[in-house]
C-alpha positions as YAML, in Angstrom:
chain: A
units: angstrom
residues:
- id: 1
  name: UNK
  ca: [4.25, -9.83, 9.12]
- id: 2
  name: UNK
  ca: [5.04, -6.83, 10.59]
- id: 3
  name: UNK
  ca: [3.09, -3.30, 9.82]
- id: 4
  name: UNK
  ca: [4.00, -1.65, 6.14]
- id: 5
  name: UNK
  ca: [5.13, 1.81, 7.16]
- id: 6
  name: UNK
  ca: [3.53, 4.50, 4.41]
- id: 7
  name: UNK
  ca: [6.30, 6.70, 3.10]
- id: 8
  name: UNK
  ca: [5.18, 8.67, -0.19]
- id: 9
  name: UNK
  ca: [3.19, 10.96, -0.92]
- id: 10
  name: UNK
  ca: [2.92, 12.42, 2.75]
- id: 11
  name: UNK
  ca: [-0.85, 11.85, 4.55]
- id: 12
  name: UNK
  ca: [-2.55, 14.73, 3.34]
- id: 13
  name: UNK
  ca: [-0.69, 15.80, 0.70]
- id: 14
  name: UNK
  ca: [-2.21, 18.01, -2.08]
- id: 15
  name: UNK
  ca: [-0.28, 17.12, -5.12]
- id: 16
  name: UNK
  ca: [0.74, 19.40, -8.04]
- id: 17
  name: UNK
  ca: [0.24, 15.90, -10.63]
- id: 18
  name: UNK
  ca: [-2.12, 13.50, -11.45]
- id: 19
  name: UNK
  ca: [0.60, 10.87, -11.03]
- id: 20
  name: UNK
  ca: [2.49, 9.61, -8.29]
- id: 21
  name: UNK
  ca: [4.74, 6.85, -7.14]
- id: 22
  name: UNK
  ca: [2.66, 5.01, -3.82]
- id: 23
  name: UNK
  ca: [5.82, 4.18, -1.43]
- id: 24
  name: UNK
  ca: [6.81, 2.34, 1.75]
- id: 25
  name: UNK
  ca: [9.04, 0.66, 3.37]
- id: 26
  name: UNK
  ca: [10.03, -2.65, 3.39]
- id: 27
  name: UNK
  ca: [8.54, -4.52, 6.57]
- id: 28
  name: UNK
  ca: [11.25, -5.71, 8.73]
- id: 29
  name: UNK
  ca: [9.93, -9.04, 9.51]
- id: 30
  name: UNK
  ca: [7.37, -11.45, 7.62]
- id: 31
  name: UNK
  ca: [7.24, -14.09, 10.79]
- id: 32
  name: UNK
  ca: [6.89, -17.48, 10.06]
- id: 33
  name: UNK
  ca: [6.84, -18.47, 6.78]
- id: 34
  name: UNK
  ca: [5.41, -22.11, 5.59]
- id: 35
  name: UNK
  ca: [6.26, -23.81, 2.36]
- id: 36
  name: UNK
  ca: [4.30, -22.24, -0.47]
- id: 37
  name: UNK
  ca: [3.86, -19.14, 1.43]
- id: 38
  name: UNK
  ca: [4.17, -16.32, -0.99]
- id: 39
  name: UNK
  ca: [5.44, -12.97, 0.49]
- id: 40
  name: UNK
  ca: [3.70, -9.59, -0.87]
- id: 41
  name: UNK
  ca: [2.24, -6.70, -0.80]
- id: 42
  name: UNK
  ca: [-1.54, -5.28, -2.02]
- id: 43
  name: UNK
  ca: [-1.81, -1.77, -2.22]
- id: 44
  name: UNK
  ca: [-5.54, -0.78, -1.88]
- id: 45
  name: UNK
  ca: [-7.09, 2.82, -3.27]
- id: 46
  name: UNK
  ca: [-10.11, 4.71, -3.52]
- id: 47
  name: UNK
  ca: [-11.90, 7.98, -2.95]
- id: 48
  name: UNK
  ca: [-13.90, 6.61, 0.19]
- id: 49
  name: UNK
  ca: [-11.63, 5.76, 2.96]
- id: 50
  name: UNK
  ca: [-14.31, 3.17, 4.10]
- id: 51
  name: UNK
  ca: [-14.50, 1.10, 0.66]
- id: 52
  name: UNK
  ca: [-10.61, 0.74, -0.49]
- id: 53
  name: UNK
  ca: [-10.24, -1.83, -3.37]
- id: 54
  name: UNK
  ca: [-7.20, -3.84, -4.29]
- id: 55
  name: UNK
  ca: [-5.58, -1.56, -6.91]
- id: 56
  name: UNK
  ca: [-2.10, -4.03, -7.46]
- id: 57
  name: UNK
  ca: [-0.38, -6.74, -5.83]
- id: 58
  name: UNK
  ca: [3.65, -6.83, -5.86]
- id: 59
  name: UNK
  ca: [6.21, -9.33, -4.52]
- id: 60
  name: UNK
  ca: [8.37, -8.51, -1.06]
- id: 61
  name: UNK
  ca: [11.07, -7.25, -3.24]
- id: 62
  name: UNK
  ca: [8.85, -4.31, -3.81]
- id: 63
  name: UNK
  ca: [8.30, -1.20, -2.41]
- id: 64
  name: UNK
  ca: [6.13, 1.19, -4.76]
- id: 65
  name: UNK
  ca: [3.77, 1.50, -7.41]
- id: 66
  name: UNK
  ca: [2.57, 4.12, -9.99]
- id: 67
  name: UNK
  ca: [-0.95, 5.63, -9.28]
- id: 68
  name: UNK
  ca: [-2.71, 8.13, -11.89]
- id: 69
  name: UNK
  ca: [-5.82, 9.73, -10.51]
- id: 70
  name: UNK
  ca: [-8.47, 12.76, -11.54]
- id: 71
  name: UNK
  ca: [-7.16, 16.19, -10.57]
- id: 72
  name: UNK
  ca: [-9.28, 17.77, -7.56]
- id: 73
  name: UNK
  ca: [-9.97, 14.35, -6.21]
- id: 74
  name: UNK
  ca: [-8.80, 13.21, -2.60]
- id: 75
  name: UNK
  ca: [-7.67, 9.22, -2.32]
- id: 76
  name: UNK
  ca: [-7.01, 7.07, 0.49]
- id: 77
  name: UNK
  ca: [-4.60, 4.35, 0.49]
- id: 78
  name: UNK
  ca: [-3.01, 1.33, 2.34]
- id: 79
  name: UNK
  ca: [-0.41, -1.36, 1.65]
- id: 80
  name: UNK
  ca: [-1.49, -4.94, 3.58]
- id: 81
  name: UNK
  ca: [1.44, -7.32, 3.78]
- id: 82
  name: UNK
  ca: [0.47, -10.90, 3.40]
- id: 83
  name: UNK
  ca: [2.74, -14.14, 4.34]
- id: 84
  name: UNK
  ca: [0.27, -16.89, 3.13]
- id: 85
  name: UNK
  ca: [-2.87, -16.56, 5.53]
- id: 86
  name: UNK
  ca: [-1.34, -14.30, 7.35]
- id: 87
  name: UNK
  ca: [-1.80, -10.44, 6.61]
- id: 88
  name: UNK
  ca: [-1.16, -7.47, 8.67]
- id: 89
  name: UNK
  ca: [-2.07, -3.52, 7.16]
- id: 90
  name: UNK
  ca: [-0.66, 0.02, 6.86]
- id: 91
  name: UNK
  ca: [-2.67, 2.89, 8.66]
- id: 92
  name: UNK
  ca: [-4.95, 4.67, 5.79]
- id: 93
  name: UNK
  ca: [-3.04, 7.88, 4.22]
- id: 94
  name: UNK
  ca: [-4.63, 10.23, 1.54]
- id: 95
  name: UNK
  ca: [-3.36, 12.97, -0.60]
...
């Protein structure tokens, strides 16, 4: 697949909430795709932008998911998209 662009919140971001919507867009090709391939998205999190764990997994159709953190707490995230064994991930963004 191609690379997930990051879209929402901004890299670096300092955010007035403890909730925000994790956004990106669509990638605009998922190559080759075999029978039984499933086409999605895992969007990884954590506070240590060297040990990001797989925080939800959506279908293609999707292109965001709720996050609730701790206030006064920076995160890192990524979105990989994966066509069967093939995967291909975001840069890293925090806010």
């Amino acid at each position: 697949p191609s690379t997930p662009t990051l879209y929402s919140p901004p890299d670096t971001t300092t955010l007035a909430s403890t909730s925000t919507t994790l956004t990106w867009n669509a990638v605009s090709s998922w190559g080759n795709s075999c029978s039984g391939n499933v086409l999605a998205y895992d969007v990884f999190t954590g506070t240590d932008i060297n040990n990001l764990t797989l925080y939800a997994s959506v279908g293609a159709g999707t292109t965001g998911v709720s996050f609730t953190g701790v206030a006064n707490q920076t995160y890192y995230w990524k979105v990989r998209a994966k066509n069967g064994a093939l995967q291909t991930d975001s840069n890293v963004w925090s806010f």
